[in-house]
C-alpha positions in Angstrom: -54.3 162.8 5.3 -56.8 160.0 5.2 -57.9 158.8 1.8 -61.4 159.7 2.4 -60.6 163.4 2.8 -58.8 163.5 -0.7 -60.6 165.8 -3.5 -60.8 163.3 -6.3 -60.7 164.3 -9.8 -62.7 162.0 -12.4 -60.4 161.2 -15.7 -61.3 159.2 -18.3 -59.9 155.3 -18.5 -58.1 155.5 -21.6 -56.1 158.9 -20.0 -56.1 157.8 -16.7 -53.7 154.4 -18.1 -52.4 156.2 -20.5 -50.4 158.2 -17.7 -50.0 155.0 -15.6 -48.4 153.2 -18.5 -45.8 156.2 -19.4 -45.0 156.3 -15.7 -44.3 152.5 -15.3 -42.4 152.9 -18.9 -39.6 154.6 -17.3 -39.5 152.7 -14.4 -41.5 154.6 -11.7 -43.7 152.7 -9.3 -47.6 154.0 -9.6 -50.0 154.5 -6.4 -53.9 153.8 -7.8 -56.5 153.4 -6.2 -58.9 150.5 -6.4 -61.7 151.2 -8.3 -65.1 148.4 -8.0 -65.8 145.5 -6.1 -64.2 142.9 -8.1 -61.4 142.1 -5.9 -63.7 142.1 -2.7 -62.7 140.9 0.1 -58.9 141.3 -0.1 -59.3 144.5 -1.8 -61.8 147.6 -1.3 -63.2 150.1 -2.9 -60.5 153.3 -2.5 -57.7 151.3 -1.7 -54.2 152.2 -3.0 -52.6 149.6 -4.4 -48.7 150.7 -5.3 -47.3 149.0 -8.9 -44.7 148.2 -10.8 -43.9 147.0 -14.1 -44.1 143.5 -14.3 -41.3 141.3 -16.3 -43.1 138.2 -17.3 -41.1 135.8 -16.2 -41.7 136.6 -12.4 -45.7 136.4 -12.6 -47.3 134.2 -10.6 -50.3 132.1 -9.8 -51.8 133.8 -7.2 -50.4 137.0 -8.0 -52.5 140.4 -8.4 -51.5 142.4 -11.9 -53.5 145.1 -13.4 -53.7 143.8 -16.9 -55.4 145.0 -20.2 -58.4 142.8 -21.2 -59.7 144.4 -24.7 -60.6 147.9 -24.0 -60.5 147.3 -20.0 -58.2 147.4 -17.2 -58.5 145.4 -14.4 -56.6 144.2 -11.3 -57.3 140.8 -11.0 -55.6 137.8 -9.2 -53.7 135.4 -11.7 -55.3 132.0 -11.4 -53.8 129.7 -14.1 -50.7 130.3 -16.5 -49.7 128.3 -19.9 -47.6 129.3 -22.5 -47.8 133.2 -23.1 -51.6 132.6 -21.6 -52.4 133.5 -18.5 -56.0 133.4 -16.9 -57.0 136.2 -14.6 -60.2 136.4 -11.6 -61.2 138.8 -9.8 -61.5 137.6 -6.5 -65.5 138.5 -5.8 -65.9 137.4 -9.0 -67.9 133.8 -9.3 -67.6 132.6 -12.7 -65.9 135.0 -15.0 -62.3 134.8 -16.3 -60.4 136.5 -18.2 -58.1 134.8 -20.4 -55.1 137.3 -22.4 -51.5 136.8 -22.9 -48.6 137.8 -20.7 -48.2 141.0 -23.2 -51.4 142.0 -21.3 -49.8 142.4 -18.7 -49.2 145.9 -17.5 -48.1 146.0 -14.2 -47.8 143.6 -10.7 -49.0 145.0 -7.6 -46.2 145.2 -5.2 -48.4 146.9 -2.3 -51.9 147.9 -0.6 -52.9 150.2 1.7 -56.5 151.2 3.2 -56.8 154.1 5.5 -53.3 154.4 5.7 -52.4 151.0 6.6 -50.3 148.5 4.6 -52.5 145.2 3.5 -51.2 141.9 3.3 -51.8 140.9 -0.3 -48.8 140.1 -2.0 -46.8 137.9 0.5 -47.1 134.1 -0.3 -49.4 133.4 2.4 -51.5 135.9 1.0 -51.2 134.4 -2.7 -52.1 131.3 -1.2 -55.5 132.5 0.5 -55.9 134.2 -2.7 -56.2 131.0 -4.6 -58.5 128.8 -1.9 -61.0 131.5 -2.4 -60.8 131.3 -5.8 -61.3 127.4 -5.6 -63.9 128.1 -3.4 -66.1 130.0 -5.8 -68.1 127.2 -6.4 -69.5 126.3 -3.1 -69.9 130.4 -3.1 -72.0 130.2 -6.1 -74.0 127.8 -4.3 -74.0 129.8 -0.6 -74.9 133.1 -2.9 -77.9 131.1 -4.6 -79.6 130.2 -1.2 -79.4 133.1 0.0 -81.4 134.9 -2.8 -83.7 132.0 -3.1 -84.7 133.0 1.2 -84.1 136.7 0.3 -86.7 136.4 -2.6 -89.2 134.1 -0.4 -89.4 136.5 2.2 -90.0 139.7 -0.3 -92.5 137.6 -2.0 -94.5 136.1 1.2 
C-alpha cells in the first residue's frame, strides 16, 4: 500500500507524542510520518521516518532526533553539541535554531522511507551532507534573496 493511499486520521500534538513517547518508553521503535517542510530536501512532506529512543551519549552532530522544543516537537538535524546543550536546524531552515538540552531529546531517527523506499539519511555520508547544507545556509540566504528581489521586479513591472 502506498503512503498516499492511507486514510489519515488528524490527532492532536500533545496526544499524538504522548503515544509516541509511551511507545519508545518501553522500548518499541515508532514509524511517523514527516509532517512540514522544515527538513526539505532530505526529508518530505509524508515521509516515515522509523525511531528509537535515543541514549544521550550516542547523539551526534549531524544526526536527525525528534526533540521537544517548549511546547513543540520537531525533527531537526543536530548541528552543534556542548555540555548537556545541543543546538538543533532544520535543514530548509535559514536562520533559526533551536537550542535545548540533551533531556529534550526524545528520540533518534534510525530510518526513512518515501513511497516505500528506504532514504539514505542516517549513514555518515548522509550526516555529513547534512551538515554542508547546513553551512551553506548562508550563501542560501543570499541565493533565496535574489531570487525574490527578480520575482518581485517582474510582478511589479
Amino acid at each position: 500500500m502506498d503512503l498516499n493511499d492511507r486514510q489519515f486520521l488528524r490527532v492532536e500534538n500533545e496526544d499524538f507524542f504522548s503515544i509516541v513517547r509511551q511507545r519508545l518508553d518501553v522500548g518499541d521503535r515508532v514509524r511517523i510520518p514527516v509532517v512540514g517542510k522544515s527538513m526539505e530536501p532530505f526529508l518530505l512532506e509524508r515521509d516515515e521516518v522509523l525511531l528509537k529512543t535515543a541514549n544521550t551519549a550516542e547523539i551526534a552532530i549531524g544526526d536527525i532526533v525528534l526533540a521537544q522544543w517548549g511546547q513543540k516537537y520537531m525533527l531537526h538535524r543536530v548541528v552543534r553539541k556542548k555540555g548537556a546543550s545541543v543546538w538543533l536546524a532544520g535543514d530548509n531552515n535559514l536562520v533559526q535554531l533551536e537550542r535545548i538540552v540533551t533531556e529534550d531529546i526524545v528520540a533518534i531517527l534510525v530510518e526513512a522511507r518515501r513511497d516505500g523506499r528506504r532514504l539514505l539519511v542516517s549513514g555518515l555520508f548522509s550526516k555529513m551532507l547534512g551538515m554542508c547544507w547546513y553551512y551553506l545556509r548562508l550563501p542560501r540566504r543570499v541565493v533565496v534573496a535574489i531570487r525574490r528581489r527578480i520575482t518581485n521586479k517582474r510582478i511589479g513591472a
